[in-house]
C-alpha positions in Angstrom: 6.1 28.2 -24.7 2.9 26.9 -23.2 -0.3 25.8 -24.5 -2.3 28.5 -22.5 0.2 30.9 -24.5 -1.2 29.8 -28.2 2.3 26.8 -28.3 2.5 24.3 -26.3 4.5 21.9 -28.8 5.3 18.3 -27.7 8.1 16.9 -26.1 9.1 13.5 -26.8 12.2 11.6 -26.1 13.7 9.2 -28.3 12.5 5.8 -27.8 9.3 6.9 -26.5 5.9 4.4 -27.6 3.0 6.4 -28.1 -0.3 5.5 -29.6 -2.5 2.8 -29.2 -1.0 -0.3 -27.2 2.5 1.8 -27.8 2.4 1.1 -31.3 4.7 4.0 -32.2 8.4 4.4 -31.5 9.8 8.0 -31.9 12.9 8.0 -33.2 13.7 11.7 -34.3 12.3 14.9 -35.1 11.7 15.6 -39.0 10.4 19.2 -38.1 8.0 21.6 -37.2 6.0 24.6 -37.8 3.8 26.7 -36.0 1.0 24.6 -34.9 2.7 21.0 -35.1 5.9 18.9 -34.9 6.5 16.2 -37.2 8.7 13.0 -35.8 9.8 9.7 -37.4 8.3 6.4 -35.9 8.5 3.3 -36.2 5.3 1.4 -36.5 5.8 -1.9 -34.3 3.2 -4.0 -35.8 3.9 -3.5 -39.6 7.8 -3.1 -38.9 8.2 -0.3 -40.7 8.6 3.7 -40.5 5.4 6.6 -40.2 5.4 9.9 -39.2 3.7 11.4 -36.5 2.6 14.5 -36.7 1.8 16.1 -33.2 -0.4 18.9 -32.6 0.5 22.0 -30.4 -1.9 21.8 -27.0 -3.0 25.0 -28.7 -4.1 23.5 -31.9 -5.1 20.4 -30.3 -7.7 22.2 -28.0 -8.7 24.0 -31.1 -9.6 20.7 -32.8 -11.6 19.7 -29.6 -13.5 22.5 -29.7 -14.2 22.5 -33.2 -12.5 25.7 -34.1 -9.9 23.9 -36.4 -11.0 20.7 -37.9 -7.8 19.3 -39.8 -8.8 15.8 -38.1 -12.7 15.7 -39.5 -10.7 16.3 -42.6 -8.6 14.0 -42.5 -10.8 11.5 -41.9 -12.8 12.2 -44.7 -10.4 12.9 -47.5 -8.3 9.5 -46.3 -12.3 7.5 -46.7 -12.3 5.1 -49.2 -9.4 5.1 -51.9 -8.1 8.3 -51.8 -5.5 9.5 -54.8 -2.0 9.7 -54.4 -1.8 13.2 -54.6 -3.7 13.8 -51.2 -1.9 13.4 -48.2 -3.3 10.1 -46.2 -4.0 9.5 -42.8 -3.5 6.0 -41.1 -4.4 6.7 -37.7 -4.9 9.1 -34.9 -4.6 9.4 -31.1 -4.1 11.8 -28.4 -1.9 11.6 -25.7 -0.9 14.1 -22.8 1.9 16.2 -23.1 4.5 17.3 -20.4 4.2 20.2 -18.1 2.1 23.5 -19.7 2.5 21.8 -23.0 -1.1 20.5 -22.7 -2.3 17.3 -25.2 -1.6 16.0 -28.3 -3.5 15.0 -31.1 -1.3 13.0 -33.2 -1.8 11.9 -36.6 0.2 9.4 -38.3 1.0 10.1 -41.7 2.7 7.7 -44.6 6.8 9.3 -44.8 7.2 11.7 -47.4 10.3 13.0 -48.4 10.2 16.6 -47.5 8.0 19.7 -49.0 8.6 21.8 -52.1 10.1 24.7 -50.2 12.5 22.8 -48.8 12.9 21.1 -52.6 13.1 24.7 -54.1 15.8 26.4 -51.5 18.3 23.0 -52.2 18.6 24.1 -55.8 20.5 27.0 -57.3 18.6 26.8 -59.8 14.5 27.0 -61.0 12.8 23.8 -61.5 13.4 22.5 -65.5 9.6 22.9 -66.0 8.8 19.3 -66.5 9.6 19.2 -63.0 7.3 22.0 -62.5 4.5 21.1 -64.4 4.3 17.5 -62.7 4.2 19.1 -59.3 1.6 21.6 -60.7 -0.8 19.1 -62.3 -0.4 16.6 -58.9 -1.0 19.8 -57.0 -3.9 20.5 -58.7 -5.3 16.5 -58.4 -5.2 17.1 -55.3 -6.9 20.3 -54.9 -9.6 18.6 -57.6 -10.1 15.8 -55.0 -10.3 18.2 -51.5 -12.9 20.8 -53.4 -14.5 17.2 -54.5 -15.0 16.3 -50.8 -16.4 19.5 -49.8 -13.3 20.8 -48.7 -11.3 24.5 -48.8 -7.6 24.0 -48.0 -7.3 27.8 -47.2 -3.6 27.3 -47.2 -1.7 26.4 -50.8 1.6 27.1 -50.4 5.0 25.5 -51.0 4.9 24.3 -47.8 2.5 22.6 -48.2 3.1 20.4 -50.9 5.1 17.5 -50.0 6.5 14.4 -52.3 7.5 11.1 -51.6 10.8 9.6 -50.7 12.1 6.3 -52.4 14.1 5.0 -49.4 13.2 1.7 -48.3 13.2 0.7 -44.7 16.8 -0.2 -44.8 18.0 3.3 -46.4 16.5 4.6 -43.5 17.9 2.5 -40.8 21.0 3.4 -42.4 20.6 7.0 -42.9 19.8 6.8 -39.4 22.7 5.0 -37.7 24.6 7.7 -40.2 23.3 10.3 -38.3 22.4 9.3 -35.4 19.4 11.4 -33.8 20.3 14.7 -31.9 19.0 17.2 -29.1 19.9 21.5 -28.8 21.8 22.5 -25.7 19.8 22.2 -22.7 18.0 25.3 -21.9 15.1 26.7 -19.6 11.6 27.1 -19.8 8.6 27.6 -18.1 8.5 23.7 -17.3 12.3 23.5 -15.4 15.6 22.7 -18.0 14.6 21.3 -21.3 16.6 19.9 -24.7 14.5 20.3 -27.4 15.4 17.7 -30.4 16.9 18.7 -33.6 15.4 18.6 -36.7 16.9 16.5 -39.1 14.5 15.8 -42.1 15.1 13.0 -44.9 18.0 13.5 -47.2 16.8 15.9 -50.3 16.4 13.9 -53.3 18.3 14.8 -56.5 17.0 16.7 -59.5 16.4 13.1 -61.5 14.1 11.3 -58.6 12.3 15.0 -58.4 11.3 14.5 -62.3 9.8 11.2 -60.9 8.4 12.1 -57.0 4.6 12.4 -56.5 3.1 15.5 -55.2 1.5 15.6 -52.6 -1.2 18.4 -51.3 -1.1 18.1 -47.2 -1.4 20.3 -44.0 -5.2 20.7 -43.5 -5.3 22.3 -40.2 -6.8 25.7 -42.0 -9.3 23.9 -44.0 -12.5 24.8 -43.8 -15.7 23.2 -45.1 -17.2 24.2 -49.0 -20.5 26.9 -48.3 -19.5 28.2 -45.0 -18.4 31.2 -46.1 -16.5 33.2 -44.0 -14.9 36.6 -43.8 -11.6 36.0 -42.0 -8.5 36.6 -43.7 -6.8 33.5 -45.2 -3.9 31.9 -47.4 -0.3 33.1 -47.3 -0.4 37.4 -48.5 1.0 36.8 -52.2 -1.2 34.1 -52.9 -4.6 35.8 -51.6 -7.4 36.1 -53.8 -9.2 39.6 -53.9 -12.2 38.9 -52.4 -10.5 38.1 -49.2 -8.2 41.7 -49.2 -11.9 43.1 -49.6 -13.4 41.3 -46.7 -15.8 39.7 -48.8 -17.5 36.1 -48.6 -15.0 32.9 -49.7 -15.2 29.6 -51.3 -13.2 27.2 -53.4 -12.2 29.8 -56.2 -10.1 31.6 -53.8 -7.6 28.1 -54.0 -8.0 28.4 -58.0 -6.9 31.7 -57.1 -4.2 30.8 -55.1 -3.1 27.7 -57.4 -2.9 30.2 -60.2 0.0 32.5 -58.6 1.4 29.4 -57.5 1.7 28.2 -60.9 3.9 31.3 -61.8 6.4 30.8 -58.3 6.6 27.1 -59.4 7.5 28.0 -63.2 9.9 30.9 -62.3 10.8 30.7 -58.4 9.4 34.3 -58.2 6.3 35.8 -56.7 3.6 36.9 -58.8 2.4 39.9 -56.7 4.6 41.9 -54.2 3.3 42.7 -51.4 4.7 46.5 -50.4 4.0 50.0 -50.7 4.1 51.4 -54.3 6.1 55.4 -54.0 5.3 56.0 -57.9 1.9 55.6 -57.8 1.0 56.4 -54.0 -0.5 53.3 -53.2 -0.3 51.5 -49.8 0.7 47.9 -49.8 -2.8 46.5 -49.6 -3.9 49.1 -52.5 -0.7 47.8 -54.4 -2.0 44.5 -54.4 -5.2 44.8 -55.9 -3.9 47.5 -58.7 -1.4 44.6 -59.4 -4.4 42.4 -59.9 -6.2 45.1 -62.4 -2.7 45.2 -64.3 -1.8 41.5 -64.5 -5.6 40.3 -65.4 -6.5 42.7 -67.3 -9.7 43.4 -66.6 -10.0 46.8 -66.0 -11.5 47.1 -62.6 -13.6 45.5 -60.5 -17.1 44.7 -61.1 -20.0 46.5 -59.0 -22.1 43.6 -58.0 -19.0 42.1 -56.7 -17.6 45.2 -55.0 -21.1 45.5 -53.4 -20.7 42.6 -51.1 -17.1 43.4 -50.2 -17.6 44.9 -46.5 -13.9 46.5 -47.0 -14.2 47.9 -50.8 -15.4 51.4 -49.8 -11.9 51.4 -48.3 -10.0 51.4 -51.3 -12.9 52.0 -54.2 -15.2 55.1 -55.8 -18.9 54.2 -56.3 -17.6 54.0 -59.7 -16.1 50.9 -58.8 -12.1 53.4 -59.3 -9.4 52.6 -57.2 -9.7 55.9 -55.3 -5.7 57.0 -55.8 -6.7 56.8 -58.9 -2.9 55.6 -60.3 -2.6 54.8 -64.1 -4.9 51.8 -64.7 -2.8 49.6 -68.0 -2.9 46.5 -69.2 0.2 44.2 -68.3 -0.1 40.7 -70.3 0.3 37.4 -68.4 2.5 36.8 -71.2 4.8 39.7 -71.2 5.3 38.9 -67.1 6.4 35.5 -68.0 8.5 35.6 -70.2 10.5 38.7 -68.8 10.7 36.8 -65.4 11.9 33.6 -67.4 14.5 36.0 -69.3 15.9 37.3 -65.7 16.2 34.1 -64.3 17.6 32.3 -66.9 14.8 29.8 -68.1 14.5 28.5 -71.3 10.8 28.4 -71.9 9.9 28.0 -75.7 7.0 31.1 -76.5 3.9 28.1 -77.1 4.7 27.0 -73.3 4.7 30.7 -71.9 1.4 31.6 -73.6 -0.1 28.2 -72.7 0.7 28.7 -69.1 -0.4 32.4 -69.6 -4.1 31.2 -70.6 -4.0 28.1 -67.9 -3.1 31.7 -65.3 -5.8 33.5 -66.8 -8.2 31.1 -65.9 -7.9 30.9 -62.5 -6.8 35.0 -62.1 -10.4 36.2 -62.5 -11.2 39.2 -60.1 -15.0 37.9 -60.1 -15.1 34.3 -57.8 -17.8 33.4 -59.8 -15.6 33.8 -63.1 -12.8 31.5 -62.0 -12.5 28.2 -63.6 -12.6 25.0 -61.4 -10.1 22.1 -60.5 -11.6 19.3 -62.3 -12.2 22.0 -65.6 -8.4 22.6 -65.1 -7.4 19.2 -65.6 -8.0 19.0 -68.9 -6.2 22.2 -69.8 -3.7 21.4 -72.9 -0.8 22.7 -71.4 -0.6 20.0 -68.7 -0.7 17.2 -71.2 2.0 14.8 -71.0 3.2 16.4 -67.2 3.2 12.8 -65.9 5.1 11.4 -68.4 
C-alpha cells in the first residue's frame, strides 16, 4: 500500500540501526495505526529501550509540507520541562523507506506501556473509578498543558491516552527472549514478496499497577494550532462537539467538549451519544446527535448568535433556532444517564460521586463554545480531589 496511495508504512527488519550515527536498533513492532507504526529500539548510547514511531510516506510528506504538524508540536510541547502527563519527544530523524513506501519521519518516544483502549478491552470489567478518575484528571493535565502551549489535539480518544510501563530494562530483555520477535507469512505487494512484522505490544499490566500508571495524552498528528480556526470535521463521531456537526468555526472548547463525553466512557465503558438513525422520532443520524445534545444538556436548544455562524445549521434548524423534525424536545439529567448506565453495568457508584461527575460533565457539555469551562478551571473541580492518591 504505497505512499502515492495515502500509506506507504515502513518496513524495517529486525536488527536494523536507524537514526543518527545508527543510534537506534529495531527490535520489534509494538503496533500501528493509520498514519504510523510504532517499533521498540534500543538506544545504543544510553543502553536502554525507546520507541520509534515511524511516519507513513503519506503522513510524512504531509508534515513536509506543512499540512500536518505533529513534529512542530512535538517540539514544542517536549521544550523545557514538560509534565508527565504529556507524551515526550527525545529525538527525531527521517530516513528513506523501501520501494513506494516513500520516507520516514521517525520520532523517538520514552516506552509506554500500551493505550487505554487496549487497557479497557483486557478487562471484563469497567474501571473501579479510582482507576478512572486518575486517568481522567492526568488526561486532563495534559490537555491543560497542550491548550497552554497553544495547542488543539483535535483527537481525544482512548487511543490516545497511553500510560507507563514499570518494566525495567531487564524485564524487557526477558520478555523479549520470551517471545522472541515475529513476521506474517510472506505475501505480495506492489514492491515484489514482503513479510510484514507482527505486532506484539508490552505485556498489559494488572488492575493494581493500573491504580498506580501515569496517563499520558499522546498522538498529535491532528493537532492544530489555538486561533486558526477551521471548518473541517474533527475528533472521533461520539466525541464531537456541536459546533463542528454544524460546520461552524473551532477552538480548544471543542476538546473540553470531547474530554467531557470521555469522562462518561471512562466512568462507565459506554458511549455517551450514539451515533445512528433515530425511527421514533424520524431523525437522521447526524440530527440524532444534536437532539441528544438538547436532551442530555439540557439547554433547550441552540442559541441564535451561535447558530448564525454555523455554515450547516440551516440544514437541520428553523430561524427559530427548532430542530426542523421538530421531535419531542425534554430534559434528560446528566444524573439520571449515569446512574442508569452505572446500574446496567454493574458499578457501584455512591449518589455524591454520580452527581459530582454529573456537574464536572455539565461543565464541559455546553452547546455554546464560548460557555464551556477550560482545562486549567477544570482542575480544581471537587470531584477530582484526591484522584492521585
Amino acid at each position: 500500500m504505497p505512499a502515492a496511495k495515502g500509506y506507504g508504512w515502513a518496513q524495517f527488519g529486525f536488527g536494523d540501526s536507524i537514526g543518527n550515527d545508527h543510534r537506534y536498533t529495531i527490535l520489534r513492532k509494538l503496533g500501528w495505526g493509520m498514519h504510523s507504526s510504532t517499533w521498540l529500539a534500543r538506544d545504543e548510547v544510553r543502553s536502554g529501550f525507546v520507541a520509534v514511531k515511524a511516519l507513513t510516506g503519506h503522513m510524512t510528506a504531509m508534515n513536509e509540507k506543512a499540512v500536518s504538524c505533529e513534529a512542530l508540536v512535538l517540539r514544542l510541547l517536549s521544550a523545557g520541562a514538560p509534565p508527565p502527563h504529556c507524551v515526550r519527544l527525545l529525538d527525531e530523524f527521517t530516513i528513506p523507506g523501501r520501494g513506494s513506501a516513500g520516507s520516514h519521519l521517525c520520532f523517538v518516544l520514552p516506552v509506554y506501556g500500551g493505550d487505554v483502549k487496549a487497557l479497557s478491552e483486557s478487562r471484563k470489567h469497567p474501571f473501579d473509578l479510582p482507576t478512572a478518575k486518575r486517568i481522567i484528571l492526568h488526561l486532563l493535565r495534559g490537555i491543560a498543558y497542550t491548550h497552554s502551549h497553544g495547542v488543539v489535539h483535535t483527537d481525544l480518544k482512548h487511543d490516545n491516552i497511553f500510560f507507563t510501563t514499570d518494566l525495567e530494562t531487564a524485564d524487557i530483555e526477558r520478555w523479549m527472549k520470551e517471545d522472541p520477535s515475529r513476521r506474517h507469512p510472506p505475501e505480495m505487494s506492489q514492491d515484489g514478496v514482503v513479510q510484514a512484522a507482527v505486532s506484539q505490544p508490552l505485556p498489559m499490566i494488572s488492575d493494581e499497577l493500573a491504580r498506580r500508571a501515569t496517563y499520558v495524552l499522546s498522538d498529535f498528528g491532528c493537532a492544530q494550532p489555538t486561533k486558526l480556526h477551521g471548518e473541517d470535521p474533527i475528533t472521533v463521531i461520539p466525541l464531537r462537539a456541536p459546533e463542528v456537526f454544524l460546520g461552524g468555526e473551532w477552538d480548544t472548547p471543542a476538546d473540553i467538549w470531547s474530554f467531557g463525553c470521555l469522562v462518561f466512557e471512562l466512568v462507565t465503558s459506554r458511549p455517551l451519544f450514539r451515533y445512528h438513525v433515530n425511527e421514533k422520532q424520524g431523525l437522521t443520524e447526524i440530527e440524532n446527535m444534536l437532539f441528544q445534545m438538547i436532551l442530555f444538556t439540557g439547554e433547550q436548544t441552540f442559541r441564535a448568535e451561535q447558530l448564525s455562524v454555523c455554515p450547516l445549521a440551516g440544514e437541520y434548524f428553523t430561524a427559530a433556532c427548532q430542530l426542523k423534525k421538530e421531535p419531542t424536545i425534554f430534559h434528560w439529567p446528566l444524573e439520571d444517564v449515569i446512574g442508569r448506565t452505572c446500574f446496567r453495568t454493574g458499578i457501584a457508584m455512591p449518589s455524591n460521586d454520580v452527581s459530582a461527575m454529573a456537574t464536572l460533565m455539565r461543565r464541559c457539555l455546553r452547546l455554546n463554545p464560548d460557555d464551556r469551562v477550560t482545562a486549567e478551571e477544570l482542575l480544581q473541580d471537587p470531584w477530582l480531589e484526591g484522584a492521585d492518591d
